[in-house]
C-alpha positions as CSV (number, residue, x, y, z in Angstrom):
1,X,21.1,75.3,13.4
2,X,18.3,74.8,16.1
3,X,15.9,75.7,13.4
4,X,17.2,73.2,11.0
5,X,17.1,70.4,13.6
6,X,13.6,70.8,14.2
7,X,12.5,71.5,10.6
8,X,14.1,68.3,10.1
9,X,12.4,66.5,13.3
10,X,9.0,67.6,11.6
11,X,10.0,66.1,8.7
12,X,10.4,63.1,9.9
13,X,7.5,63.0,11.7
14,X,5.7,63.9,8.5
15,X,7.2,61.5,6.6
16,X,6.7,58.2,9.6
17,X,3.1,59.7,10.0
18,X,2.1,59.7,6.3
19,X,3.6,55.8,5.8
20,X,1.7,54.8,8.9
21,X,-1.3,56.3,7.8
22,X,-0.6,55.3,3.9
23,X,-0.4,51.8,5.3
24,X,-3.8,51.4,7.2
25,X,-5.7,53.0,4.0
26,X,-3.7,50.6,1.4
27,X,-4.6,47.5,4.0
28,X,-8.1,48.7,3.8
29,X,-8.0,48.5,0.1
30,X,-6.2,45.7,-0.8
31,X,-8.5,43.4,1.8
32,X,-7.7,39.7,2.1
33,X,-7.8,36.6,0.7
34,X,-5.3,34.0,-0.2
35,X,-1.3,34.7,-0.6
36,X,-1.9,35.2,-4.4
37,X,-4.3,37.5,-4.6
38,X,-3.2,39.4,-1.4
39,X,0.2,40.1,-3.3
40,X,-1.4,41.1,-6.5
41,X,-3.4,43.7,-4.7
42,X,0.0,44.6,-2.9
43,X,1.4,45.1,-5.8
44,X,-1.4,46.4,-8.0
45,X,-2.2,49.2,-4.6
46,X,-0.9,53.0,-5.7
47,X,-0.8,53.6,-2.1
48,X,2.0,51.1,-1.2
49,X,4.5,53.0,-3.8
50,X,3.7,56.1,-1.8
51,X,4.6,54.2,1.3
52,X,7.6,53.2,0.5
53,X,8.7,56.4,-0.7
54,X,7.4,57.8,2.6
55,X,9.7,55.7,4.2
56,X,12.9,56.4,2.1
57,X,12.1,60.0,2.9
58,X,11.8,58.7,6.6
59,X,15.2,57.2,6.8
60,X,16.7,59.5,4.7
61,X,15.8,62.6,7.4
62,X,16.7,60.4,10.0
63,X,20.2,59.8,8.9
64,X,21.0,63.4,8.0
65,X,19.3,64.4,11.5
66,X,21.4,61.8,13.2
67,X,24.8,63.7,11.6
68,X,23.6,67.2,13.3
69,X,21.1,66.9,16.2
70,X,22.0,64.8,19.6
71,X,21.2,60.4,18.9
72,X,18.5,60.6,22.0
73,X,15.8,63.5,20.7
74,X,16.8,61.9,17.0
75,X,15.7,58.4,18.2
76,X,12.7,59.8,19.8
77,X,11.5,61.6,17.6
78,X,11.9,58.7,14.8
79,X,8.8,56.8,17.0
80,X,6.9,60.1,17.8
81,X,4.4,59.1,14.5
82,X,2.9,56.6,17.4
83,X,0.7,59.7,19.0
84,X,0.5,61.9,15.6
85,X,-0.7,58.4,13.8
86,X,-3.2,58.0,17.1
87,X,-4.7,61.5,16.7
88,X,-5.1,61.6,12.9
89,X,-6.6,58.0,13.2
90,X,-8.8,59.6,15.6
91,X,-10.4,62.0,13.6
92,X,-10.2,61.2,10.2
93,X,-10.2,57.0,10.2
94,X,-13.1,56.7,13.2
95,X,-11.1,54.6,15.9
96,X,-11.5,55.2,19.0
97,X,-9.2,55.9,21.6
98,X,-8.9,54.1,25.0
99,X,-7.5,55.3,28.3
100,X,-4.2,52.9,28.0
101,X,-4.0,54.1,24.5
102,X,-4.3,57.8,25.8
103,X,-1.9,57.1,28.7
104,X,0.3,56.0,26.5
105,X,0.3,58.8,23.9
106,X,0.9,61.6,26.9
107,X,4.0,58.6,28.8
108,X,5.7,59.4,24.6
109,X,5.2,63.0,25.1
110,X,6.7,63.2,28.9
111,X,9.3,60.8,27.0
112,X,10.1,63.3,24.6
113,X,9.8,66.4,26.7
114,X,12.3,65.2,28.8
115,X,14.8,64.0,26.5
116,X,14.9,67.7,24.9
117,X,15.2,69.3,28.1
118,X,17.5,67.4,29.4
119,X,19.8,67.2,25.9
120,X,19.1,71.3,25.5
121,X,20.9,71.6,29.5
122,X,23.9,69.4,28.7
123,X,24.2,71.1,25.1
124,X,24.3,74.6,27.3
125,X,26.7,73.2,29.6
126,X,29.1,71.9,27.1
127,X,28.9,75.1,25.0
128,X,30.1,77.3,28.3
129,X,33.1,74.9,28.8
130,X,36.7,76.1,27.4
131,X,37.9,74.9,24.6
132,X,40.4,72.4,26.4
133,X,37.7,70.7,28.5
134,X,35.6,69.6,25.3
């Protein structure tokens, strides 16, 4: 069951990092210009349709992950795309990175550190309670 959970919280992160990053490169392309012509791109952009079906994928994993893992590493890792979307950014887009930015990247993965260690001691504790205390 652990192995599904995090199969699934990779898949998620896949799935937020891709539309993030599917995003930026279809903004890129589509450029400005006035509401009319700005829409027509949107529309006209290949990228956005794999967006969006990066982000039914997204919510899809989510709400099956909600039914099986515990809600606080779930909602965590539904914003962990932030640091994975920094990184690939990073290296493959040519941003660069700033100390807040990095400070902030390493404050999500304390964030999320905690919240599984923390949910993996109060799973442990509730498993080793009898039956009647549950």
């Amino acid at each position: 069951m652990r192995r599904s959970i995090l199969l699934g919280f990779l898949l998620l992160l896949t799935f937020d990092t891709a539309g993030q990053v599917g995003i930026k490169l279809a903004g890129d392309r589509i450029g400005g210009g006035d509401i009319q012509t700005w829409l027509a791109g949107v529309v006209e952009e290949p990228l956005i349709y794999l967006v969006l079906a990066c982000y039914a994928g997204a919510f899809a994993t989510y709400v099956s992950l909600l039914k099986y893992a515990p809600v606080g590493p779930a909602y965590a890792a539904a914003h962990g795309h932030i640091v994975t979307v920094l990184i690939i950014s990073m290296l493959f887009l040519g941003e660069r990175l700033t100390v807040v930015q990095a400070l902030g990247g390493v404050a999500i993965l304390a964030g999320l550190a905690v919240l599984a260690i923390t949910e993996s001691r109060t799973t442990d504790k509730a498993s080793s309670l009898p039956e009647q205390n549950r």
